[in-house]
mmCIF file of the N, C-alpha and C atoms, coordinates in Angstrom:
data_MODEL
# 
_entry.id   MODEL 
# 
loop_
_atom_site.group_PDB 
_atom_site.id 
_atom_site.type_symbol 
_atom_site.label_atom_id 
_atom_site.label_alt_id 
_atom_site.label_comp_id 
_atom_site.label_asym_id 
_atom_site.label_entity_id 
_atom_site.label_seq_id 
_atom_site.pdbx_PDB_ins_code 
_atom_site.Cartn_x 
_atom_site.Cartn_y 
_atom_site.Cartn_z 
_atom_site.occupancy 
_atom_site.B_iso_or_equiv 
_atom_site.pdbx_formal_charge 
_atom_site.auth_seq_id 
_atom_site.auth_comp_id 
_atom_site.auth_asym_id 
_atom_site.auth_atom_id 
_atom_site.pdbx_PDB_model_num 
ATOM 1   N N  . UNK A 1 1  ? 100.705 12.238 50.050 1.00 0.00 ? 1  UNK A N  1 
ATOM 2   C CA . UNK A 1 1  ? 100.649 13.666 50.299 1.00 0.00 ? 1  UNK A CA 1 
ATOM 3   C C  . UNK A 1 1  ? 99.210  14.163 50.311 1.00 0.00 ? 1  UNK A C  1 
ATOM 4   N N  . UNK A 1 2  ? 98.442  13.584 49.057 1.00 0.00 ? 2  UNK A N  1 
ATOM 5   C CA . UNK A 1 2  ? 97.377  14.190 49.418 1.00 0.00 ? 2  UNK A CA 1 
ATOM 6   C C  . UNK A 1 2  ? 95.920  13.828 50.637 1.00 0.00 ? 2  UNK A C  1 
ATOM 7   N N  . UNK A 1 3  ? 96.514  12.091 51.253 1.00 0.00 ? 3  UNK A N  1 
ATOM 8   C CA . UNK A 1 3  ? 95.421  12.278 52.262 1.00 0.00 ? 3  UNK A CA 1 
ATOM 9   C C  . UNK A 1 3  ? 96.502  13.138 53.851 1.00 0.00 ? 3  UNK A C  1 
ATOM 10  N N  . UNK A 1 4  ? 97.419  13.778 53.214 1.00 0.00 ? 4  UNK A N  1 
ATOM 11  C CA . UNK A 1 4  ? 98.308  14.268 54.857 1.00 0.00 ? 4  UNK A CA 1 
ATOM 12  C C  . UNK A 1 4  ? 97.843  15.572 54.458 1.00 0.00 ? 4  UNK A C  1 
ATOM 13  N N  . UNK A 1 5  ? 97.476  16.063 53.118 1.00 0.00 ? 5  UNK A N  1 
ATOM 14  C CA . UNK A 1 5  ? 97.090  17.737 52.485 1.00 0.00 ? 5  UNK A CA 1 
ATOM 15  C C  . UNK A 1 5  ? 95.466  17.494 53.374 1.00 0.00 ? 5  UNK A C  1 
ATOM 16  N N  . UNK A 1 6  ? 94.596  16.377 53.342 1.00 0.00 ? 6  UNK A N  1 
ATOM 17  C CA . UNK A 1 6  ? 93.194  16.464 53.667 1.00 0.00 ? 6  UNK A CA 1 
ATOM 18  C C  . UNK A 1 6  ? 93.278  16.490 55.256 1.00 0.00 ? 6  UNK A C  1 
ATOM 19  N N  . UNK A 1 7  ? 94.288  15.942 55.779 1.00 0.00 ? 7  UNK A N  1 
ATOM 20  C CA . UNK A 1 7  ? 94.144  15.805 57.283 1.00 0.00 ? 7  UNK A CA 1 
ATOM 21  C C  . UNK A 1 7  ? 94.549  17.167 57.745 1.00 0.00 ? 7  UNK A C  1 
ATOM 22  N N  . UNK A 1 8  ? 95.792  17.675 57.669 1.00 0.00 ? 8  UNK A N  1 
ATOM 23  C CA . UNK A 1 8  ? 96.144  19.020 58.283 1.00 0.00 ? 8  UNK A CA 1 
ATOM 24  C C  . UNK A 1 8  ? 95.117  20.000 57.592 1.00 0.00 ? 8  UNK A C  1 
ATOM 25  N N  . UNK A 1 9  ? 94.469  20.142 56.601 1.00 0.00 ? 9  UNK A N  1 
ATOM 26  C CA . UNK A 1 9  ? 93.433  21.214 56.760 1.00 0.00 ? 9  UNK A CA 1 
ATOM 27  C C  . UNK A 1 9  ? 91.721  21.186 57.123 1.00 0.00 ? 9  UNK A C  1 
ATOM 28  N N  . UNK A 1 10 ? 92.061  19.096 57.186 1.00 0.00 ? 10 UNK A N  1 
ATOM 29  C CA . UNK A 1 10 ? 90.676  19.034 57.840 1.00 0.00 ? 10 UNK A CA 1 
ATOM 30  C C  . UNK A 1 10 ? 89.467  19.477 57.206 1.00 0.00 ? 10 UNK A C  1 
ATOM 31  N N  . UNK A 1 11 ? 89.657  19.035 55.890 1.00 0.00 ? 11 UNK A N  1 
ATOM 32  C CA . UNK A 1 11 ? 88.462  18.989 54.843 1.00 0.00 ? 11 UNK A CA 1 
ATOM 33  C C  . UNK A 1 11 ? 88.530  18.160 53.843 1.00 0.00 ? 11 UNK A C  1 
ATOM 34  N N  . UNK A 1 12 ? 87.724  17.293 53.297 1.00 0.00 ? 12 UNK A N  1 
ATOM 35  C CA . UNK A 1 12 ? 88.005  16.436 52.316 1.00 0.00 ? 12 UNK A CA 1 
ATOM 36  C C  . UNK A 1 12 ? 88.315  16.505 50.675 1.00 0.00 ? 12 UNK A C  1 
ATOM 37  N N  . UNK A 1 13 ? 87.806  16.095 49.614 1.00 0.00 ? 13 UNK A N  1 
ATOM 38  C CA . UNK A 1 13 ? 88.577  16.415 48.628 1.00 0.00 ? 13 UNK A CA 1 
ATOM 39  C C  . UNK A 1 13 ? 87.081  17.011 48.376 1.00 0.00 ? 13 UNK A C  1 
ATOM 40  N N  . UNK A 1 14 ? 85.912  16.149 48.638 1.00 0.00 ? 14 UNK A N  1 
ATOM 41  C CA . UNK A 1 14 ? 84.334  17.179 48.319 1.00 0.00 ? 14 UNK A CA 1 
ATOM 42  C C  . UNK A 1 14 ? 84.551  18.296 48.540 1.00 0.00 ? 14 UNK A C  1 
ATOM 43  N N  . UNK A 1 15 ? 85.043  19.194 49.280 1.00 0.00 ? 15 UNK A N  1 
ATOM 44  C CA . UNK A 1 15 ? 85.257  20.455 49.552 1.00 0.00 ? 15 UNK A CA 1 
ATOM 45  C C  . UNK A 1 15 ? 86.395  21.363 49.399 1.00 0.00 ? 15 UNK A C  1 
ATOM 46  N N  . UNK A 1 16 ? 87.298  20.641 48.344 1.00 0.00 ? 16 UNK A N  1 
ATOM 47  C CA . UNK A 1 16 ? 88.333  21.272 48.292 1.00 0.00 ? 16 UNK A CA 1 
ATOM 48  C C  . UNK A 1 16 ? 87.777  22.721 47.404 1.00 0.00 ? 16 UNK A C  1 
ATOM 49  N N  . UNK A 1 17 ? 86.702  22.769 46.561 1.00 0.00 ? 17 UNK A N  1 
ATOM 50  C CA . UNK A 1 17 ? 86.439  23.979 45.335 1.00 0.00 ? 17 UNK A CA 1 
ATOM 51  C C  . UNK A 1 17 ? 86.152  25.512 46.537 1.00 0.00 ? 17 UNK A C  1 
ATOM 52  N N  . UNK A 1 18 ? 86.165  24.984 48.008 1.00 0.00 ? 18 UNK A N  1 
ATOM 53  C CA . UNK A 1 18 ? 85.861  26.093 48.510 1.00 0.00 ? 18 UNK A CA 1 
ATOM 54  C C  . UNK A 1 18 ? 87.256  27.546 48.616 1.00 0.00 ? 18 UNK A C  1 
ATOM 55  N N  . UNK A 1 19 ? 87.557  28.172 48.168 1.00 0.00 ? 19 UNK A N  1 
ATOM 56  C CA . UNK A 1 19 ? 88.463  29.626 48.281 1.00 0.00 ? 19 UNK A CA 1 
ATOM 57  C C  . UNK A 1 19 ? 89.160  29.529 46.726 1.00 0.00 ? 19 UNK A C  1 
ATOM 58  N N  . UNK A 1 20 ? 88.613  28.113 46.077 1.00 0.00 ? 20 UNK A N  1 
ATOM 59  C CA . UNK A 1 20 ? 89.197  28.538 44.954 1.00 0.00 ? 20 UNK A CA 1 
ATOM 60  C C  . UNK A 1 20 ? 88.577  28.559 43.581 1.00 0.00 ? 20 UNK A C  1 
ATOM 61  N N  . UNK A 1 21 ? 87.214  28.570 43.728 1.00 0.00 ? 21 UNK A N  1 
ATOM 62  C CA . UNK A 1 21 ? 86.141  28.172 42.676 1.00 0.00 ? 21 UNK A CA 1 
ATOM 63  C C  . UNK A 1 21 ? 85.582  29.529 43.221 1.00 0.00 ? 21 UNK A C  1 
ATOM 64  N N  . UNK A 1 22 ? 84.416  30.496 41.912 1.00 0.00 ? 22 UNK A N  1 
ATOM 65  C CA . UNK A 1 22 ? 83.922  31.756 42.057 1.00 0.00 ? 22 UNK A CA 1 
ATOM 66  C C  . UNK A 1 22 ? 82.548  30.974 42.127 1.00 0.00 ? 22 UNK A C  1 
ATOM 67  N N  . UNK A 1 23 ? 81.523  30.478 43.059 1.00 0.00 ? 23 UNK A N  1 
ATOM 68  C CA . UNK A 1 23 ? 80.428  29.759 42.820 1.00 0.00 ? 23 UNK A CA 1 
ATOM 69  C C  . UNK A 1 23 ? 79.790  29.940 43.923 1.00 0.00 ? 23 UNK A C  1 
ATOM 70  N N  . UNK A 1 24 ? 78.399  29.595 44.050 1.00 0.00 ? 24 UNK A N  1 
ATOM 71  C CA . UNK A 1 24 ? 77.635  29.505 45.304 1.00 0.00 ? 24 UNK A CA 1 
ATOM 72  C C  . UNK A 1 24 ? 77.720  30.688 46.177 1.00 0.00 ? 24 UNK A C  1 
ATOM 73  N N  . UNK A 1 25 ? 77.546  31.437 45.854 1.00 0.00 ? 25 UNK A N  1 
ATOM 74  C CA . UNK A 1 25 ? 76.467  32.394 45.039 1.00 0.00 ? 25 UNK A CA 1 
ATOM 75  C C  . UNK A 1 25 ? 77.522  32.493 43.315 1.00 0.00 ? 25 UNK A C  1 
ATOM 76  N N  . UNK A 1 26 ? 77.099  32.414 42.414 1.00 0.00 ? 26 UNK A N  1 
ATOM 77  C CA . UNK A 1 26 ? 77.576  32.598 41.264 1.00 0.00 ? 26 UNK A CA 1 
ATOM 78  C C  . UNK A 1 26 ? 77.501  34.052 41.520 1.00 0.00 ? 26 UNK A C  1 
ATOM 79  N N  . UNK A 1 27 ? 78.464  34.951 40.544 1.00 0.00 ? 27 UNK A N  1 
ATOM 80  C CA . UNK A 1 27 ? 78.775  36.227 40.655 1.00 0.00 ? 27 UNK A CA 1 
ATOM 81  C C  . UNK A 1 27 ? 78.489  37.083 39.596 1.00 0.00 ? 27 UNK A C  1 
ATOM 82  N N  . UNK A 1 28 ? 77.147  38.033 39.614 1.00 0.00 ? 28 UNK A N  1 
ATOM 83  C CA . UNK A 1 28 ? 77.045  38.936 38.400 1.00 0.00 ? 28 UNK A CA 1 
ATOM 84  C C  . UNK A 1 28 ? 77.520  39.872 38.276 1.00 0.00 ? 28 UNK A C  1 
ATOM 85  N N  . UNK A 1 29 ? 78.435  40.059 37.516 1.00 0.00 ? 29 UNK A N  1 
ATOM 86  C CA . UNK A 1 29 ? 79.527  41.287 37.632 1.00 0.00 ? 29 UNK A CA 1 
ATOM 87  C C  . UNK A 1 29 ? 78.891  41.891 36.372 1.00 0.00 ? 29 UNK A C  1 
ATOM 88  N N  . UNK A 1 30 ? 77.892  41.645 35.744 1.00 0.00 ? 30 UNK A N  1 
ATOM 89  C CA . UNK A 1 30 ? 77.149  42.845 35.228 1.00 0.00 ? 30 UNK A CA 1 
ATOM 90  C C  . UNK A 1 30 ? 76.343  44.046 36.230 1.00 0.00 ? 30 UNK A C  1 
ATOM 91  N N  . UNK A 1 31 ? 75.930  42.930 37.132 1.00 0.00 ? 31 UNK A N  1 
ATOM 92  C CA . UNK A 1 31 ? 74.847  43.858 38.002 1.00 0.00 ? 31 UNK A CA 1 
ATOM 93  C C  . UNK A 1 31 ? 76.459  45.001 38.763 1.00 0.00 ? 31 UNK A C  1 
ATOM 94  N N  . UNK A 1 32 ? 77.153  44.068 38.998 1.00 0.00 ? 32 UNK A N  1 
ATOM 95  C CA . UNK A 1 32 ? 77.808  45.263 39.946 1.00 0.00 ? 32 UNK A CA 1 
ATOM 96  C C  . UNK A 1 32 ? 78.958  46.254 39.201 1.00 0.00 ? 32 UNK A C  1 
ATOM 97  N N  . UNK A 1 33 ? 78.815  45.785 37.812 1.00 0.00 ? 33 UNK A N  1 
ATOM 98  C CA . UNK A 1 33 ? 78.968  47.171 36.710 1.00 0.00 ? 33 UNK A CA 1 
ATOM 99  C C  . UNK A 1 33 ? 78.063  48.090 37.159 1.00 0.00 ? 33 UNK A C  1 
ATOM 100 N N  . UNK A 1 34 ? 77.391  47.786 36.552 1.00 0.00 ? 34 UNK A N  1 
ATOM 101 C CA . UNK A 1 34 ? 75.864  48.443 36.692 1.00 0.00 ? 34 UNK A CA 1 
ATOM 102 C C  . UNK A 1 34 ? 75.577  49.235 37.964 1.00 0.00 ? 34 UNK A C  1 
ATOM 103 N N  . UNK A 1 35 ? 76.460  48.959 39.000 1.00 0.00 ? 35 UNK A N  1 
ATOM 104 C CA . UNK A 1 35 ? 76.233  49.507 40.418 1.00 0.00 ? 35 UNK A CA 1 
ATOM 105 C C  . UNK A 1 35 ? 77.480  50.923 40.511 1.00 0.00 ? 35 UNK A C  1 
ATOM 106 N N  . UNK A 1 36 ? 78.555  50.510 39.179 1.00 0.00 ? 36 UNK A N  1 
ATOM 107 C CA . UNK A 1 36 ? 79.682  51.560 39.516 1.00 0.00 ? 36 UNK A CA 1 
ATOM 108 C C  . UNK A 1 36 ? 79.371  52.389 38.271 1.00 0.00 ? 36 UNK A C  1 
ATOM 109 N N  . UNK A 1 37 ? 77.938  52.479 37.732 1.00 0.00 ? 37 UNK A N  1 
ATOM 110 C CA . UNK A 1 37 ? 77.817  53.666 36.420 1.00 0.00 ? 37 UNK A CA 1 
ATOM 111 C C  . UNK A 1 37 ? 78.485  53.122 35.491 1.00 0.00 ? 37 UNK A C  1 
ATOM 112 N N  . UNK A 1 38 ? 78.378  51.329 35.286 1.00 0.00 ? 38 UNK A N  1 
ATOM 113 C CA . UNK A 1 38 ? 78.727  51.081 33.762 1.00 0.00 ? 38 UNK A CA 1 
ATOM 114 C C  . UNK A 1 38 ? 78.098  50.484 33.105 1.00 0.00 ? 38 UNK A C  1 
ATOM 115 N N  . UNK A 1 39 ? 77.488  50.545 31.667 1.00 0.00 ? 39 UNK A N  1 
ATOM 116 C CA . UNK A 1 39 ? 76.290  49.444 31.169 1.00 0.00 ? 39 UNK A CA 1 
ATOM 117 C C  . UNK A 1 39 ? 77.078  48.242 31.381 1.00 0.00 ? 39 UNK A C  1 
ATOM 118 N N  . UNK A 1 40 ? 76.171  47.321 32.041 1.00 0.00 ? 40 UNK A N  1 
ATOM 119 C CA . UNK A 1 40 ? 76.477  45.808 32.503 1.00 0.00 ? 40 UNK A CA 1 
ATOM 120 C C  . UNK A 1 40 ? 75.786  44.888 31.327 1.00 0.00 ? 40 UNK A C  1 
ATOM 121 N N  . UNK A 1 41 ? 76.190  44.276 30.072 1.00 0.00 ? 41 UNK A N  1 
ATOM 122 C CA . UNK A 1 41 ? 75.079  42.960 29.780 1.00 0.00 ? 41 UNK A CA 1 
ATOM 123 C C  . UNK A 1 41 ? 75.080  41.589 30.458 1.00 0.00 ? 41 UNK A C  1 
ATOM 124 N N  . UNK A 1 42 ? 74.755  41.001 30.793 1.00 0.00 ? 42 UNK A N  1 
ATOM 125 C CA . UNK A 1 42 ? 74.587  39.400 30.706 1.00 0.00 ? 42 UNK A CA 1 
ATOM 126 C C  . UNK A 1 42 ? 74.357  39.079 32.276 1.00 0.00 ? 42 UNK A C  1 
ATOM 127 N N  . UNK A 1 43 ? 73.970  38.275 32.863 1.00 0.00 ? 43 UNK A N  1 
ATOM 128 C CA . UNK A 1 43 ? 75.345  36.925 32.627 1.00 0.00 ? 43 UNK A CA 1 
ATOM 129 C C  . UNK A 1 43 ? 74.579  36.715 31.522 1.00 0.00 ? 43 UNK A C  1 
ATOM 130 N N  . UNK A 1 44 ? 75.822  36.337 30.164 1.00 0.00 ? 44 UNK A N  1 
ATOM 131 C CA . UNK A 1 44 ? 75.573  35.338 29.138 1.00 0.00 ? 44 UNK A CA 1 
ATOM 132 C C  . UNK A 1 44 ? 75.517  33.748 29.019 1.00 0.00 ? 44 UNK A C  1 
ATOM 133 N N  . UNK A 1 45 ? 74.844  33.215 29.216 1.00 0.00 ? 45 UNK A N  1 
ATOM 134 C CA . UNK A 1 45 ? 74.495  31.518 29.613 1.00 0.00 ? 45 UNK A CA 1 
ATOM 135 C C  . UNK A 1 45 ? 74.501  30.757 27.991 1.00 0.00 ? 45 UNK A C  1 
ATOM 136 N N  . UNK A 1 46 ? 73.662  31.485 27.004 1.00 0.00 ? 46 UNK A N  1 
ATOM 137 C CA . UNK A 1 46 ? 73.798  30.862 25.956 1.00 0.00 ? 46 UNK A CA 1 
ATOM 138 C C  . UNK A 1 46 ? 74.277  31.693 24.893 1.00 0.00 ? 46 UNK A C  1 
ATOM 139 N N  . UNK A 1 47 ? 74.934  30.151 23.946 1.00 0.00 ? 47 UNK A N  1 
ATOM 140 C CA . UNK A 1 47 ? 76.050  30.802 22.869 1.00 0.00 ? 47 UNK A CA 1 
ATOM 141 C C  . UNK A 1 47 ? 75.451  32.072 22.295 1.00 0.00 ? 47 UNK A C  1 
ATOM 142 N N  . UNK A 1 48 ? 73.729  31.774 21.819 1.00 0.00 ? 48 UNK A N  1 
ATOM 143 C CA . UNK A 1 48 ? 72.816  32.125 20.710 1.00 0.00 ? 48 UNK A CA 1 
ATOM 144 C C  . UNK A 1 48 ? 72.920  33.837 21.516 1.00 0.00 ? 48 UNK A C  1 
ATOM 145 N N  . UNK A 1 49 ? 73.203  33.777 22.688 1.00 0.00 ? 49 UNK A N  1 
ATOM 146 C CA . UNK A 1 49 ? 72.929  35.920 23.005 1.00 0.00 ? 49 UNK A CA 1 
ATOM 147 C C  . UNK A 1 49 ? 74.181  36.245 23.357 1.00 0.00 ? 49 UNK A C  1 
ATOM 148 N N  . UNK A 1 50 ? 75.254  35.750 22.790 1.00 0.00 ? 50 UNK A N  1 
ATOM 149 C CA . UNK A 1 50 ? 76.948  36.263 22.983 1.00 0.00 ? 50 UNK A CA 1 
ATOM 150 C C  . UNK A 1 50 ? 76.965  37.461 21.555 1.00 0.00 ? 50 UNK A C  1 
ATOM 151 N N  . UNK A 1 51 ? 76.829  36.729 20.602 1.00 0.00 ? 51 UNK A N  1 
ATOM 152 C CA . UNK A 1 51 ? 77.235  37.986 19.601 1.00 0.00 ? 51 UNK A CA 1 
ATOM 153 C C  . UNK A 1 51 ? 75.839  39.487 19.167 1.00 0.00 ? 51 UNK A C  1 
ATOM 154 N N  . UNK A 1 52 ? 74.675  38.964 19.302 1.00 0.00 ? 52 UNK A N  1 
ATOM 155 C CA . UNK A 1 52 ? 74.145  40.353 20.042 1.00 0.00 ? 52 UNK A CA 1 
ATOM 156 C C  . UNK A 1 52 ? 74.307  41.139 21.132 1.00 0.00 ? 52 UNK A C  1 
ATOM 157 N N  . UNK A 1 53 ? 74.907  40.211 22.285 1.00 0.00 ? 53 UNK A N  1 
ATOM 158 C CA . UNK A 1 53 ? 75.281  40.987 23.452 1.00 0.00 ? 53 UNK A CA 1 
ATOM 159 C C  . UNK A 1 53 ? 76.770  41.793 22.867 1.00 0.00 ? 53 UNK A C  1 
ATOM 160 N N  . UNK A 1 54 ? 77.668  41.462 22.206 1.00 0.00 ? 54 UNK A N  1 
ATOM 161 C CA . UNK A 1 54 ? 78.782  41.504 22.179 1.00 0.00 ? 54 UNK A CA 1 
ATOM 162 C C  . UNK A 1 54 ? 78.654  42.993 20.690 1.00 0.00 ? 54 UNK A C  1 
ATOM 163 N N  . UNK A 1 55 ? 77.786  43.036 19.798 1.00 0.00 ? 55 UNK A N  1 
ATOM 164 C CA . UNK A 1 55 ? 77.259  44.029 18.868 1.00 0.00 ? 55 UNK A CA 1 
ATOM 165 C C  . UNK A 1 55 ? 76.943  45.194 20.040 1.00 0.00 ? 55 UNK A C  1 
ATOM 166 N N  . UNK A 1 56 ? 76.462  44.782 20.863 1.00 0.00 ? 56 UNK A N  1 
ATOM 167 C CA . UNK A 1 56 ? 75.271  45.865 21.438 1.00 0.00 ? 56 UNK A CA 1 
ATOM 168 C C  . UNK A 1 56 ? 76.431  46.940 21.861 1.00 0.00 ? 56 UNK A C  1 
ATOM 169 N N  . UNK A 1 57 ? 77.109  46.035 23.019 1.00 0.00 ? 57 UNK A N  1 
ATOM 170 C CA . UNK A 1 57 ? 78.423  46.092 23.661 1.00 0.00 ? 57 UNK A CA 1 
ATOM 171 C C  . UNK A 1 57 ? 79.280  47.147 23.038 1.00 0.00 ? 57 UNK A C  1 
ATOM 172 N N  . UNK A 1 58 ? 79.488  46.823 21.968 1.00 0.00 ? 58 UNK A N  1 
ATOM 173 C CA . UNK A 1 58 ? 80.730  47.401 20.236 1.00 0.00 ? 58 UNK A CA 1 
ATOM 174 C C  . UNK A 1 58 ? 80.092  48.609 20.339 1.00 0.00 ? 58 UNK A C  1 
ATOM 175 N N  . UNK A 1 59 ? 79.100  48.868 20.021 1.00 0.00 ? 59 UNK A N  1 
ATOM 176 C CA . UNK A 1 59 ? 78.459  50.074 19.900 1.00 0.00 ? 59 UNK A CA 1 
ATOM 177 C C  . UNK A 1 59 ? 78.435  50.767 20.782 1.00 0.00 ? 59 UNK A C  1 
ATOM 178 N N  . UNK A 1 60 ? 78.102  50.453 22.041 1.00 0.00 ? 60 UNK A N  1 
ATOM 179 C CA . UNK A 1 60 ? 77.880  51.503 23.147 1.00 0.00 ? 60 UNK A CA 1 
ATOM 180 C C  . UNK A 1 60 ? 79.660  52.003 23.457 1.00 0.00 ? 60 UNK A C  1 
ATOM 181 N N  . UNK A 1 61 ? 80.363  51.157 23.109 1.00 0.00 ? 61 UNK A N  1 
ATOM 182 C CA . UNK A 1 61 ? 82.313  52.011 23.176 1.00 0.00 ? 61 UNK A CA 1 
ATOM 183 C C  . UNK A 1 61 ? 82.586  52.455 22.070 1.00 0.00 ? 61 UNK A C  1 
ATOM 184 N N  . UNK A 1 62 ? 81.847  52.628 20.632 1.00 0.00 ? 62 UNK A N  1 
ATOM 185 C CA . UNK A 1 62 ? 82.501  53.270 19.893 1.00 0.00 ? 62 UNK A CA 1 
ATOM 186 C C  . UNK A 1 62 ? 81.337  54.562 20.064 1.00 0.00 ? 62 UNK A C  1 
ATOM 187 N N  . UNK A 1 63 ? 80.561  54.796 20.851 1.00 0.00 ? 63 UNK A N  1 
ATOM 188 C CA . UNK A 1 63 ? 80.335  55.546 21.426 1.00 0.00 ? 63 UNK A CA 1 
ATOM 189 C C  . UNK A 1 63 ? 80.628  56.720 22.489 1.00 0.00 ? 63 UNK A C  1 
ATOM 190 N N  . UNK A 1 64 ? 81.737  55.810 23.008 1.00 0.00 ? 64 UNK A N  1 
ATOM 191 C CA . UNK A 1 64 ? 82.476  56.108 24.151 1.00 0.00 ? 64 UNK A CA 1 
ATOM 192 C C  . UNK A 1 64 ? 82.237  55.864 25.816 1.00 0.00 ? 64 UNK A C  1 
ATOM 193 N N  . UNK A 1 65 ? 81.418  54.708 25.825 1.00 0.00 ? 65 UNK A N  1 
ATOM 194 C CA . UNK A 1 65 ? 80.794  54.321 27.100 1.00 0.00 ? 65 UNK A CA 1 
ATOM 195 C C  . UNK A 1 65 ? 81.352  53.171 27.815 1.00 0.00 ? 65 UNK A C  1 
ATOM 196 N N  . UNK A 1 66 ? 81.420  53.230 28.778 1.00 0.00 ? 66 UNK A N  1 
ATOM 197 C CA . UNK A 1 66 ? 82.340  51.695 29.091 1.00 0.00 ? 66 UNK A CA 1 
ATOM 198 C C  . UNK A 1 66 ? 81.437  50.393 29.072 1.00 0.00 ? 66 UNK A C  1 
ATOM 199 N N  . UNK A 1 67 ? 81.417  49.606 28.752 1.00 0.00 ? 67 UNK A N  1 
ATOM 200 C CA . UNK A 1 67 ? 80.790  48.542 29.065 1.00 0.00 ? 67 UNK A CA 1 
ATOM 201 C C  . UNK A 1 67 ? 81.363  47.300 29.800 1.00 0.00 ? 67 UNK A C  1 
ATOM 202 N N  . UNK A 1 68 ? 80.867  46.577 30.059 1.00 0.00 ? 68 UNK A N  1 
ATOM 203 C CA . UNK A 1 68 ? 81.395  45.357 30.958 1.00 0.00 ? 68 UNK A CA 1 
ATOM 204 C C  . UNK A 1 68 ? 80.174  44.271 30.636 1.00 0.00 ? 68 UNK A C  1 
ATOM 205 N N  . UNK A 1 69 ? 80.905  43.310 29.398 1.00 0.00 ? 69 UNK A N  1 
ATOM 206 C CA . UNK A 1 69 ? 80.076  41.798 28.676 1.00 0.00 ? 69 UNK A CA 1 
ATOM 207 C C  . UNK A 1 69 ? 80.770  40.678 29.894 1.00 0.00 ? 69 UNK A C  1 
ATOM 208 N N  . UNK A 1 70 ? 79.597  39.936 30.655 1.00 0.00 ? 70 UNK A N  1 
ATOM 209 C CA . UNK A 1 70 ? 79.743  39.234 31.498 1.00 0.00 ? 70 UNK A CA 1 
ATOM 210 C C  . UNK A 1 70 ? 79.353  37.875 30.870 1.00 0.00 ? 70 UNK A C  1 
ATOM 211 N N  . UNK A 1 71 ? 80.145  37.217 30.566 1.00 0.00 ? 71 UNK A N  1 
ATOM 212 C CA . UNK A 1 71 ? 80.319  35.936 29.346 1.00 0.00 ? 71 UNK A CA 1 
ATOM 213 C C  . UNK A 1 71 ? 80.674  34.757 30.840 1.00 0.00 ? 71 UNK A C  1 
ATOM 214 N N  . UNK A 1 72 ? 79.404  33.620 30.959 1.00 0.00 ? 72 UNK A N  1 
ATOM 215 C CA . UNK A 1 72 ? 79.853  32.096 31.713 1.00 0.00 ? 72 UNK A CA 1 
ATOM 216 C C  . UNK A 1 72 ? 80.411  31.351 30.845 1.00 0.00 ? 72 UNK A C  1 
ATOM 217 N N  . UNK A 1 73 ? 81.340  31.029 31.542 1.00 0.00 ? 73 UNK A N  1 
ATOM 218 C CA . UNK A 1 73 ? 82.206  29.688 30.577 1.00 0.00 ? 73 UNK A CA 1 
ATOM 219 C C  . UNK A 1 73 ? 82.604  28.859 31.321 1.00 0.00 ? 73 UNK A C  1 
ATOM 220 N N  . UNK A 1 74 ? 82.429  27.561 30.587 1.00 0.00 ? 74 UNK A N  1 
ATOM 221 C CA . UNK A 1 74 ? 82.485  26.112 31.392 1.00 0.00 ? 74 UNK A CA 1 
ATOM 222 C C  . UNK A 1 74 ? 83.999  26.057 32.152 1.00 0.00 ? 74 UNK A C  1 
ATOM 223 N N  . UNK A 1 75 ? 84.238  25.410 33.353 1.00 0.00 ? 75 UNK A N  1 
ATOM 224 C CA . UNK A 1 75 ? 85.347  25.064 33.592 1.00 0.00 ? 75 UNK A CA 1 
ATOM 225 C C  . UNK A 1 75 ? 85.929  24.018 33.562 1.00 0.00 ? 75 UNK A C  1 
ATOM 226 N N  . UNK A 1 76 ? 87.572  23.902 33.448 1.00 0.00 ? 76 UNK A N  1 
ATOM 227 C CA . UNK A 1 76 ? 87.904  22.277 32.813 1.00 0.00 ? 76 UNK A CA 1 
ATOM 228 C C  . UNK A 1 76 ? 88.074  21.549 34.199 1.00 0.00 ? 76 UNK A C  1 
# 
């Protein structure tokens, strides 16, 4: 099945991550918070700026502000 799945769509298995992986351009959905009037932090890449980002974050909604914490995480 799966070399008759590679022939009828005519791409190999190297290219299967294309329509279903968010990558190449990776996606900062802080910046485009940030574009609809909401504080955006991150992208967060390392562990060590998750829970200051994530304090900062706490504060600015018990404030009453929306925020949007943009956290990368590995995929399996």
């Amino acid at each position: 099945m799966c070399s008759a799945w590679r022939t009828r769509h005519m791409r190999g298995i190297d290219r299967a991550h294309i329509g279903t992986t968010l990558r190449d351009p990776f996606i900062d959905y802080a910046k485009i918070a940030e574009g609809m009037g909401i504080t955006g932090i991150g992208p967060i890449n390392d562990p060590a700026e998750l829970a200051p980002a994530l304090k900062k974050g706490l504060a600015l909604v018990k404030a009453g502000e929306p925020v949007l914490v943009d956290v990368v995480t590995q995929g399996r």
